[in-house]
Every structure is written in C-alpha cells, then in structure tokens.
N, CA and C atoms as an extended XYZ file, in Angstrom:
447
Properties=species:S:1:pos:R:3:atomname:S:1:resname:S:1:resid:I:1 pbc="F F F"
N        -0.010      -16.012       26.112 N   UNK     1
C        -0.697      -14.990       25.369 CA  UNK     1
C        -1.644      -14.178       26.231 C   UNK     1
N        -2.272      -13.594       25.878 N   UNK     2
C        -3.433      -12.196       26.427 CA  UNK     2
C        -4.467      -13.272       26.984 C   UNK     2
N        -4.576      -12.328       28.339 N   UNK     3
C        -6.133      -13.675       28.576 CA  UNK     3
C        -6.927      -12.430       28.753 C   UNK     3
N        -7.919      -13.420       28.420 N   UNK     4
C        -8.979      -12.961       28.613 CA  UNK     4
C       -10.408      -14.019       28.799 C   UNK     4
N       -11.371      -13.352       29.639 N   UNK     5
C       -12.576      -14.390       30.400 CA  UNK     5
C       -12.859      -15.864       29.557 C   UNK     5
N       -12.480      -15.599       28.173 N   UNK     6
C       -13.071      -17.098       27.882 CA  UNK     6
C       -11.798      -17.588       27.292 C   UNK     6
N       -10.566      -17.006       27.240 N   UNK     7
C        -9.538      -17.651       27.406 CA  UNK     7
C        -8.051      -17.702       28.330 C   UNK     7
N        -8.487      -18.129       29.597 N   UNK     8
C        -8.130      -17.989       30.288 CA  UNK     8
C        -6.697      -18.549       30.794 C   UNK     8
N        -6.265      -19.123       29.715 N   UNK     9
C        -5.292      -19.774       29.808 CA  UNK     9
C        -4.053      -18.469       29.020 C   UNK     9
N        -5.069      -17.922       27.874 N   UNK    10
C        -4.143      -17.197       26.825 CA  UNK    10
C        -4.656      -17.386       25.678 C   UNK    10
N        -4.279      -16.530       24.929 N   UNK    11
C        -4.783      -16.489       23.451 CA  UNK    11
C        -3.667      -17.073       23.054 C   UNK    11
N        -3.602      -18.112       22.088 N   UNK    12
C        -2.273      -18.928       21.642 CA  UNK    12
C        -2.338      -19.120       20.201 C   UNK    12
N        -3.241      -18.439       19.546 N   UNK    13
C        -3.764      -18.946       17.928 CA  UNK    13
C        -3.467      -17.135       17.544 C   UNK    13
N        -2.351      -17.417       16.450 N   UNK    14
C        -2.299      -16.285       15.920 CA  UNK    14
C        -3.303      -15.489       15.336 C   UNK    14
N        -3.630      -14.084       15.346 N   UNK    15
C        -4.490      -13.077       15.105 CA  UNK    15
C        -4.905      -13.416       13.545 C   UNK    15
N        -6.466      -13.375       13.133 N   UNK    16
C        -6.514      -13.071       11.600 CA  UNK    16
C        -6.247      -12.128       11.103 C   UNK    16
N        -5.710      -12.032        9.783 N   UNK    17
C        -5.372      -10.626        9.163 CA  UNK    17
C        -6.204      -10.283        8.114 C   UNK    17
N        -7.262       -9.791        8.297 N   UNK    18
C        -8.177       -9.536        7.441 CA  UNK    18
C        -7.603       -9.019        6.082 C   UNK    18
N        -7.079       -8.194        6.206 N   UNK    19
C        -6.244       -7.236        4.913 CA  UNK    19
C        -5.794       -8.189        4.141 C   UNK    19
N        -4.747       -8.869        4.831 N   UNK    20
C        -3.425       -9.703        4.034 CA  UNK    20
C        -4.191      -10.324        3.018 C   UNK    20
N        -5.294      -11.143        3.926 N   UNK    21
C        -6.257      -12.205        3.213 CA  UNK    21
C        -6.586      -11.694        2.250 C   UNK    21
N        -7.483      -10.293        2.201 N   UNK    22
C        -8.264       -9.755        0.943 CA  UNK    22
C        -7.333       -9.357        0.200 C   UNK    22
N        -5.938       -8.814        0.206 N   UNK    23
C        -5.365       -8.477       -0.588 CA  UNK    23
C        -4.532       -9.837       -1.693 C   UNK    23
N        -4.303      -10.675       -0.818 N   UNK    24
C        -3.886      -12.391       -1.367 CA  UNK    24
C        -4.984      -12.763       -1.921 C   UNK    24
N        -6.259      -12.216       -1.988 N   UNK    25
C        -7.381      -12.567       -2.799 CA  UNK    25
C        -7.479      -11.798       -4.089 C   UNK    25
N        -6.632      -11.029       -3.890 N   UNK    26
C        -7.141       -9.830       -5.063 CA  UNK    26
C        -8.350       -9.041       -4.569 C   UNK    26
N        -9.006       -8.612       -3.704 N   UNK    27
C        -9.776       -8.042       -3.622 CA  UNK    27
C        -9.416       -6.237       -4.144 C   UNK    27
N       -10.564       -5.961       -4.686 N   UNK    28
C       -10.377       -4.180       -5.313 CA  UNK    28
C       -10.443       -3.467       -4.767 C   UNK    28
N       -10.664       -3.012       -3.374 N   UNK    29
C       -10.224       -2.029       -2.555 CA  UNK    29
C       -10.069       -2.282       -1.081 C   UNK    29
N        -9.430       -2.521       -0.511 N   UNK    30
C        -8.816       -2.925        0.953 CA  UNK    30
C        -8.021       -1.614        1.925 C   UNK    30
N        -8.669       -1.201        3.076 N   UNK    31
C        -8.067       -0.708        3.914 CA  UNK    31
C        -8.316       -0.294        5.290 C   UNK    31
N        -7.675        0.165        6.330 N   UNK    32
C        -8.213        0.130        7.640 CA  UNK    32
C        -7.948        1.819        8.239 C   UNK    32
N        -9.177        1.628        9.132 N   UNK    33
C        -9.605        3.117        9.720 CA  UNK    33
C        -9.496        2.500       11.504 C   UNK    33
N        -9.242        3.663       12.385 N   UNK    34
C        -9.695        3.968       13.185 CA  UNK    34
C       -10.263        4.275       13.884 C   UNK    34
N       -11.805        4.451       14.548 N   UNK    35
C       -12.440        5.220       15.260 CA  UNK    35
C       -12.149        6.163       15.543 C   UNK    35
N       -11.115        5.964       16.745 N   UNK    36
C       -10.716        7.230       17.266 CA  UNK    36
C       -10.594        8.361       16.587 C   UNK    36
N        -9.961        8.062       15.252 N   UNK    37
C        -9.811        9.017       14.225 CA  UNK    37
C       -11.601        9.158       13.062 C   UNK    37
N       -12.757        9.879       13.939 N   UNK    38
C       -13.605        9.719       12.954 CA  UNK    38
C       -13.626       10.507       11.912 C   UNK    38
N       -12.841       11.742       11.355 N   UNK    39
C       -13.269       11.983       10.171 CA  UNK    39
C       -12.297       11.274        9.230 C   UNK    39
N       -11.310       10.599        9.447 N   UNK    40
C       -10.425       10.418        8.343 CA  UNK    40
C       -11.030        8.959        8.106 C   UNK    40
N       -12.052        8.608        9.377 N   UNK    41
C       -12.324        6.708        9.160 CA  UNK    41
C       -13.602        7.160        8.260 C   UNK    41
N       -14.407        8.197        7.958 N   UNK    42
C       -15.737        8.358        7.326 CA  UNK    42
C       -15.041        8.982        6.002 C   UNK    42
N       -14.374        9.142        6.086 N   UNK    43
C       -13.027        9.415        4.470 CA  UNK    43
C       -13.036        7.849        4.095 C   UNK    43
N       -12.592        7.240        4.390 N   UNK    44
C       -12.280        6.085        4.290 CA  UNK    44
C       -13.432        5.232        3.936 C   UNK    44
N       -14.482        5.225        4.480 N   UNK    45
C       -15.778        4.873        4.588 CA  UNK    45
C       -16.501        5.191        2.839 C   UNK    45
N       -16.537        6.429        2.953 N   UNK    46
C       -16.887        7.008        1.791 CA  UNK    46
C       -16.216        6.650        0.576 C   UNK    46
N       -14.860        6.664        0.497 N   UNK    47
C       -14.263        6.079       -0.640 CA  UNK    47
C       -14.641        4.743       -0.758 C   UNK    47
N       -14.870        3.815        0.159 N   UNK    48
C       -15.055        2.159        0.476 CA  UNK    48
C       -16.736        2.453       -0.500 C   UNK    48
N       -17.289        2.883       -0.139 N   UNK    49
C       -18.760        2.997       -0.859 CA  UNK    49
C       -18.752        3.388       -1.840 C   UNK    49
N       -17.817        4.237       -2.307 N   UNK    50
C       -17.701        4.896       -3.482 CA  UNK    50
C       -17.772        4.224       -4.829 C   UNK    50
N       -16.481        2.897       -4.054 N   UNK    51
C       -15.897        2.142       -5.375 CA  UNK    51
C       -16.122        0.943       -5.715 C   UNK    51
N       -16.488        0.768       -6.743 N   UNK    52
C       -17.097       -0.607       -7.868 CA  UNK    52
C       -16.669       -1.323       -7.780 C   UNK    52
N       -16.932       -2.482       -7.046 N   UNK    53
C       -16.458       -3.555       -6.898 CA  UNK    53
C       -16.719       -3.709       -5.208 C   UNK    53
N       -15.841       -4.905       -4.654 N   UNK    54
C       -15.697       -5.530       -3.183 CA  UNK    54
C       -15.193       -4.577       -2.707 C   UNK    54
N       -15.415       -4.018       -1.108 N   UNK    55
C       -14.515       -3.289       -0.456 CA  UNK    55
C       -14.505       -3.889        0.889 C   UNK    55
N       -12.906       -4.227        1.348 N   UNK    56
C       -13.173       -4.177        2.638 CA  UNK    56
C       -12.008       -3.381        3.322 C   UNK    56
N       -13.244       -2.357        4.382 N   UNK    57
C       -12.469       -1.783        5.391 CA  UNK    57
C       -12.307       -2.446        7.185 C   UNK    57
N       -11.340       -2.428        7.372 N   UNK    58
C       -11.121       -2.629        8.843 CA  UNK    58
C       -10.886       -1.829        9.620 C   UNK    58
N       -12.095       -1.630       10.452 N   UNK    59
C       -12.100       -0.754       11.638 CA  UNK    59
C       -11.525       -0.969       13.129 C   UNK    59
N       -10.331       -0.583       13.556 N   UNK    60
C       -10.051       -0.795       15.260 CA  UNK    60
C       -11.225       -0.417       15.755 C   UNK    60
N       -11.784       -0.737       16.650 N   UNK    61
C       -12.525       -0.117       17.618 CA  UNK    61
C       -12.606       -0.620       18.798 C   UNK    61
N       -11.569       -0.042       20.048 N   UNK    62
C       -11.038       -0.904       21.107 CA  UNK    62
C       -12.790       -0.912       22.170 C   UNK    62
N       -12.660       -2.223       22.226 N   UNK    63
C       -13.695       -3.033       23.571 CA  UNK    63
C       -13.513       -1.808       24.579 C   UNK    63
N       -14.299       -1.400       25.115 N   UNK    64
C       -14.308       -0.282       26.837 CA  UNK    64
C       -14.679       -1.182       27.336 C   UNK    64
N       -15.054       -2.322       27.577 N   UNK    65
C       -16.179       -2.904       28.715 CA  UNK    65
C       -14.876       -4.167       28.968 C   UNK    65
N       -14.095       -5.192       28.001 N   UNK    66
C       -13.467       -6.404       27.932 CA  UNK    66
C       -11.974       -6.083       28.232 C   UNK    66
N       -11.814       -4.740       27.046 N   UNK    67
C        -9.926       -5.543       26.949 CA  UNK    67
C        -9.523       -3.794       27.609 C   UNK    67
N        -8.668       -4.272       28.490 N   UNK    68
C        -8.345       -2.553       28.999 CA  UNK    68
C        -6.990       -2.904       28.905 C   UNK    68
N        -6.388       -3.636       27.862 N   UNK    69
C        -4.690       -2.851       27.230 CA  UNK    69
C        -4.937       -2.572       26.071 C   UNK    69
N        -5.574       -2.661       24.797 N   UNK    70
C        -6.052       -2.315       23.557 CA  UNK    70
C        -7.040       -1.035       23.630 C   UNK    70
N        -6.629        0.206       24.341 N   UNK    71
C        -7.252        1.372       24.610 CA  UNK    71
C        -7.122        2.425       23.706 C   UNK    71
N        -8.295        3.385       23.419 N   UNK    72
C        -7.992        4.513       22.389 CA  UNK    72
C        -6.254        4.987       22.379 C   UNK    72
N        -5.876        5.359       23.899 N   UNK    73
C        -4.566        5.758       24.048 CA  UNK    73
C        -3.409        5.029       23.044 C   UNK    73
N        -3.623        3.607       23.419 N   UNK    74
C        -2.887        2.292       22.789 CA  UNK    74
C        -2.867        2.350       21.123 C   UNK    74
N        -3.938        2.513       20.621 N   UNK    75
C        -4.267        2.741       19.202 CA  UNK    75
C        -3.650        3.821       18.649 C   UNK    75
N        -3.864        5.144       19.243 N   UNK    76
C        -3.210        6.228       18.957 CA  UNK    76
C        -1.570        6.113       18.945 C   UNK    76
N        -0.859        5.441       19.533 N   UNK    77
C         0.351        5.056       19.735 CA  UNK    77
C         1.122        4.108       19.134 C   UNK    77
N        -0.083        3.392       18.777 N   UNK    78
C         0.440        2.260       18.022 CA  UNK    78
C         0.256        1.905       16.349 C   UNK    78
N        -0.672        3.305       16.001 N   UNK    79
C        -0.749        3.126       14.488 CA  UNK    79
C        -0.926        4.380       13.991 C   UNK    79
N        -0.476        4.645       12.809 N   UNK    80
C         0.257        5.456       11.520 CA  UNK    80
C        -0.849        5.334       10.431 C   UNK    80
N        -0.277        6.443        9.647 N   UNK    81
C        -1.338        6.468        8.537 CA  UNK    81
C        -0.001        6.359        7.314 C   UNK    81
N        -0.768        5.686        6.540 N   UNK    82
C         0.163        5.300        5.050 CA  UNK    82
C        -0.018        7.110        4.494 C   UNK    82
N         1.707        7.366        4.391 N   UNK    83
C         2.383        8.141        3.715 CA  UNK    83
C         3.200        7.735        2.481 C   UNK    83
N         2.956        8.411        1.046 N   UNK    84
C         3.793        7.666        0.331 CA  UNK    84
C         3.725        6.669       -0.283 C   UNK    84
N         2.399        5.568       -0.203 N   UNK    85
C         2.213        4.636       -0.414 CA  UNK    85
C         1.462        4.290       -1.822 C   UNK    85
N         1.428        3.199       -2.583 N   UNK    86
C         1.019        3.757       -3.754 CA  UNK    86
C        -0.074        2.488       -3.602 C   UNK    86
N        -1.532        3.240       -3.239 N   UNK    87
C        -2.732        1.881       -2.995 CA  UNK    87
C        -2.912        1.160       -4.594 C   UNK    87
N        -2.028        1.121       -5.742 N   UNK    88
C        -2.221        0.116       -6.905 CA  UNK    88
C        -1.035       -0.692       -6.602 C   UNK    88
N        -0.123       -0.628       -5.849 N   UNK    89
C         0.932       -1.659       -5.990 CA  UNK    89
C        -0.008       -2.915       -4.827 C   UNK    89
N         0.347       -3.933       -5.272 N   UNK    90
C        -0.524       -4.825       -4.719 CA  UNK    90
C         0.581       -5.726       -3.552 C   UNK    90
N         1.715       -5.670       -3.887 N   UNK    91
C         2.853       -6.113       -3.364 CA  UNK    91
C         3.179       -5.392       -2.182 C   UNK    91
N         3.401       -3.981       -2.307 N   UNK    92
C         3.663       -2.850       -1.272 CA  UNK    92
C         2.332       -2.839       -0.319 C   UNK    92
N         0.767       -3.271       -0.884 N   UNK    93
C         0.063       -3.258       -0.012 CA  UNK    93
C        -0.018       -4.224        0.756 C   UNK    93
N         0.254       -5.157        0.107 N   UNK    94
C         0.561       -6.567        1.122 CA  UNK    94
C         1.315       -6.267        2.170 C   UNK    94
N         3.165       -6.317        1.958 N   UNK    95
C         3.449       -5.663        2.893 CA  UNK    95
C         3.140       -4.960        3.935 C   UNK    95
N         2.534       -3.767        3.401 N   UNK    96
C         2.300       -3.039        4.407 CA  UNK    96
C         0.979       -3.635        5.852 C   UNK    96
N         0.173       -4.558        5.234 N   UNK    97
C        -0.902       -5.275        5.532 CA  UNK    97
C        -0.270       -6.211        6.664 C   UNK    97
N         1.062       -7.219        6.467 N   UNK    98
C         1.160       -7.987        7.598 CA  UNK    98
C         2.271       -7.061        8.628 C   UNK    98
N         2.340       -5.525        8.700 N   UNK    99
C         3.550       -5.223        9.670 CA  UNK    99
C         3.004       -5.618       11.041 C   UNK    99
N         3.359       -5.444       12.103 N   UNK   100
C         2.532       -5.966       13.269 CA  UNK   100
C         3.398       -4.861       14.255 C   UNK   100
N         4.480       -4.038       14.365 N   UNK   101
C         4.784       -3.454       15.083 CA  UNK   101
C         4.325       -2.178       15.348 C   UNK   101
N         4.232       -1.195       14.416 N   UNK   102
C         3.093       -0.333       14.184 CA  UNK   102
C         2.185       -0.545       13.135 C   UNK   102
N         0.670       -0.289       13.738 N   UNK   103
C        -0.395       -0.662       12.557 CA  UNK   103
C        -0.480        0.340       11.462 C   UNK   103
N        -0.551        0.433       10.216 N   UNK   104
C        -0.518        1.513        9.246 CA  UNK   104
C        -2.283        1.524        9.182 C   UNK   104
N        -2.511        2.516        9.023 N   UNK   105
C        -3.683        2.842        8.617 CA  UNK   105
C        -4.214        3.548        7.279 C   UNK   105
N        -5.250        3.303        6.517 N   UNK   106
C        -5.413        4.268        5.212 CA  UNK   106
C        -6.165        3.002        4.490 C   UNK   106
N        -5.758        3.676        2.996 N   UNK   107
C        -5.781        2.987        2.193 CA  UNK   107
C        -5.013        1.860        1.511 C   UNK   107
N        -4.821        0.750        1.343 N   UNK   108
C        -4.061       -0.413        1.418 CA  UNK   108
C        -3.917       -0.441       -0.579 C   UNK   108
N        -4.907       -0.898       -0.705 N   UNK   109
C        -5.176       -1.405       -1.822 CA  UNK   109
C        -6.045       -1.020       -2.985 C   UNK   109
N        -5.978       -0.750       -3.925 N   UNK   110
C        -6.966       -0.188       -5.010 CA  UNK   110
C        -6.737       -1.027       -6.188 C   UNK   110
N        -8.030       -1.696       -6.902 N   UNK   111
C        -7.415       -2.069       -8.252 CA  UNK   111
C        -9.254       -1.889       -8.941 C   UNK   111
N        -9.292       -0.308       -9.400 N   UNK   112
C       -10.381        0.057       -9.791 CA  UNK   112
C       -10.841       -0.372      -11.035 C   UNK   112
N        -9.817       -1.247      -12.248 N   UNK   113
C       -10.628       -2.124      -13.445 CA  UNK   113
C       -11.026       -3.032      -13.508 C   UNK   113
N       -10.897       -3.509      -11.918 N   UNK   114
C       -11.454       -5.178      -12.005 CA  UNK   114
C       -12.718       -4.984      -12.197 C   UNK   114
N       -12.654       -5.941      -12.788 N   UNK   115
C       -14.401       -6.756      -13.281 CA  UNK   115
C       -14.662       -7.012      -12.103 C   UNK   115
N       -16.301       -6.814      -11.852 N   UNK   116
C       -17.006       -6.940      -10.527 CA  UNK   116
C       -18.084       -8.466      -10.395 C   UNK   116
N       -18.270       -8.808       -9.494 N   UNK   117
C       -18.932      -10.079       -9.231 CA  UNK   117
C       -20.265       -9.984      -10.495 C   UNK   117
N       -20.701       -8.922      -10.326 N   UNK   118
C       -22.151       -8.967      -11.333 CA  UNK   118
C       -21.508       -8.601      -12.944 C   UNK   118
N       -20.479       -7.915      -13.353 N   UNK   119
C       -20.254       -8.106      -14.244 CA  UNK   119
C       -19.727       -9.293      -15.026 C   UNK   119
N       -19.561      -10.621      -14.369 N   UNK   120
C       -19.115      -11.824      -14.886 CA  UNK   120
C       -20.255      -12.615      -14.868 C   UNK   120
N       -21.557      -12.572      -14.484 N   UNK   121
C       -22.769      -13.027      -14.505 CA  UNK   121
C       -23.554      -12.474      -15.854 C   UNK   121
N       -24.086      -13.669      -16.179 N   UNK   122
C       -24.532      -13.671      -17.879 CA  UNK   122
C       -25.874      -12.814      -17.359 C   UNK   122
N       -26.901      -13.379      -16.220 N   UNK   123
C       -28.045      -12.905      -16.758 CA  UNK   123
C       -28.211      -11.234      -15.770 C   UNK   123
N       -26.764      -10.488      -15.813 N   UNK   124
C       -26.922       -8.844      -15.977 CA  UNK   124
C       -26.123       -8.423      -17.220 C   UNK   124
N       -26.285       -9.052      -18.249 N   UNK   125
C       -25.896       -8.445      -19.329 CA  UNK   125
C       -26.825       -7.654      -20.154 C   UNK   125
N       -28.122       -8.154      -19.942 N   UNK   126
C       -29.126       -7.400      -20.704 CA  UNK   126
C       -29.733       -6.344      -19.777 C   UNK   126
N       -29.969       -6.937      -18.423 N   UNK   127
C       -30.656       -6.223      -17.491 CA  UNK   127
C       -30.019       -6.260      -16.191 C   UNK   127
N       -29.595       -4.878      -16.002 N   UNK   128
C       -29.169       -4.856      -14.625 CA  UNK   128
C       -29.866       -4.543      -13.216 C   UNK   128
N       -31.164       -4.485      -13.278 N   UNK   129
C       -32.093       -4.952      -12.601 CA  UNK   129
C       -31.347       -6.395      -11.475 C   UNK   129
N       -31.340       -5.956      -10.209 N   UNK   130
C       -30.916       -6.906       -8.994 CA  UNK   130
C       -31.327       -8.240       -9.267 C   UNK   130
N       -30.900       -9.283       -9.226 N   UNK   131
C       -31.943      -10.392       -9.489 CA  UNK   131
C       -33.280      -11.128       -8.417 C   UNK   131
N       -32.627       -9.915       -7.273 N   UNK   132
C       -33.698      -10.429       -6.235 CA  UNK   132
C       -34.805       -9.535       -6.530 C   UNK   132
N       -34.669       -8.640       -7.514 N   UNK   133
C       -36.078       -8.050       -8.024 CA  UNK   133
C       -36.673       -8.450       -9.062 C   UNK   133
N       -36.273       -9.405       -9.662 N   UNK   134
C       -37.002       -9.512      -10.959 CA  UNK   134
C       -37.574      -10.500      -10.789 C   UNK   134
N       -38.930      -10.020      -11.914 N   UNK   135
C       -40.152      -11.392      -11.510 CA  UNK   135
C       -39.925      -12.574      -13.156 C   UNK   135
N       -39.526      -13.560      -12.517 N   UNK   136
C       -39.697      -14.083      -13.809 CA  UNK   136
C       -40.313      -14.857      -14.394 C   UNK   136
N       -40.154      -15.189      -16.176 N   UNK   137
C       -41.570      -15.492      -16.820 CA  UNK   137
C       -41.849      -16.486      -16.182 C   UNK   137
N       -43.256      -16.558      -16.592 N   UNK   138
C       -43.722      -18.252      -15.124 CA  UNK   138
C       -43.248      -19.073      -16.279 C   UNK   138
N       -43.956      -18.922      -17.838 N   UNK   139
C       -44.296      -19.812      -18.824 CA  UNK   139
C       -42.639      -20.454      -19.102 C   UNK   139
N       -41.801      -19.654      -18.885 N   UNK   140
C       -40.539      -19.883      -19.490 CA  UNK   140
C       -39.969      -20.659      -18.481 C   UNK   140
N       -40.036      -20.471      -16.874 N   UNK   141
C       -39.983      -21.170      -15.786 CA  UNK   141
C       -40.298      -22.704      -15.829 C   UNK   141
N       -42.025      -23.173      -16.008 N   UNK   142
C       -42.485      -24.261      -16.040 CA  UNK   142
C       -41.708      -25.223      -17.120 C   UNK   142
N       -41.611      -24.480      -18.449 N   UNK   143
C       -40.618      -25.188      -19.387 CA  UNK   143
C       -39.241      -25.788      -19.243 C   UNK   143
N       -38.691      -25.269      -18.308 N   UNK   144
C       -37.170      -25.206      -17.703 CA  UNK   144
C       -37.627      -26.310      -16.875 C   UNK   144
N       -38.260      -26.201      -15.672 N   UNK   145
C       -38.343      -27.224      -14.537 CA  UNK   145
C       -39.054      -28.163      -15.366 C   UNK   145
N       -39.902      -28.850      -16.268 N   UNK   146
C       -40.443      -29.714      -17.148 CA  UNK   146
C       -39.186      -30.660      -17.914 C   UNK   146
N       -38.628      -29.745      -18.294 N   UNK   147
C       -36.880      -30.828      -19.145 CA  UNK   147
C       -36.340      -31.083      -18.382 C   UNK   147
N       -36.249      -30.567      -17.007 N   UNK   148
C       -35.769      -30.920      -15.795 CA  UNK   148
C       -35.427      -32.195      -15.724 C   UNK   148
N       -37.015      -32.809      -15.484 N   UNK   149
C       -37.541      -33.682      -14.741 CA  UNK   149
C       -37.222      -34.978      -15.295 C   UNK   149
C-alpha cells in the first residue's frame, strides 16, 4: 500500500468511507466537496447549514506538505460531480458513495422530513430554548435529587 512516514511499511487497512457510513445510518443530508473547487464546495457548505437535521459534508483537501500523489491536479482528474442523480433515493446514494474509481462529488443524500435529534427529546417540546441555556428550578431540582437518594 501507500507509505507514508508513519507507515512505512504501507497503508494495508482499507480507507473509511465516511458517506457510505452516514448514509447506512440514515443520516439527512450527506455529501462531498472539493476545495479546489471553492465556489461549488461553499454551495455545498451552505446547503449543509441550511438543512434541519445532521449534515455531513466531506471535504478533499489534498496535504501540500505529506502526500505528493493525492495533488489538486490528482483530484481534478479523479473526481466528477453527480449529474442526474436523485439526492432522495437513498440506494442510488449509497451507490454512488462506495465508487472508488472516480470520486463523485455533490450532493449524495437528502431526506428533509426526518425528525431531528431535538425533536425526539421530551424536554424541547414546550421550550426550545438549548438546554445548555436554561437555568433550572433549584426547588424542583432538590426534590428530584431527594427521591433520588
């Protein structure tokens, strides 16, 4: 495999696939940008912030200082932008997520009705106030840790 300084023998442990994973998770919006390409990766960016729920984007951004075969040139050559693709099929995004010969780039995945981590939590039903902001009652507190005990 590829060496490099702290593996000098070779890289022998197949690559993680960030995507595949989040998309085998169900995650609600999944997809990968380029650097090289910065306005279409701050497109990308922006939609990732945009949307309600988990997002994860994956950014190439080749090492200058470590790996000199994984180069802007290399990237440009070696990955595509999803044409055609329909980011609600969850199947087609998978797919498209483990190709390894050319990297697709874009948007992978969308599933904009999922219920979000804080919407399945009881105590933002009344108040959606962060819970790392809210001060709560002491009196109602002491009572709780008291039956505790």
């Amino acid at each position: 495999g590829f060496k490099t300084p702290v593996q000098v023998n070779g890289v022998f442990l197949e690559p993680f696939n960030p995507l595949a994973v989040a998309i085998a998770l169900n995650a609600s919006f999944v997809a990968r940008a380029f650097i090289g390409d910065e306005e279409r990766t701050v497109e990308i960016l922006k939609e990732a912030i945009k949307h309600k729920g988990y997002a994860l984007v994956d950014i190439f951004q080749p090492c200058v200082s470590f790996n000199k075969l994984n180069t802007y040139p290399w990237f440009k050559e070696k990955t595509f932008y999803l044409k055609k693709h329909d980011p609600y099929d969850r199947l087609a995004a998978f797919e498209q997520a483990v190709k390894t010969e050319k990297l697709p780039l874009g948007i992978f995945y969308k599933h904009p009705g999922k219920k979000t981590f804080e919407e399945g939590i009881k105590a933002y039903e009344a108040d959606k106030t962060p819970i790392i902001n809210r001060m709560p009652d002491r009196k109602k507190l002491e009572k709780l840790i008291k039956a505790k005990r």
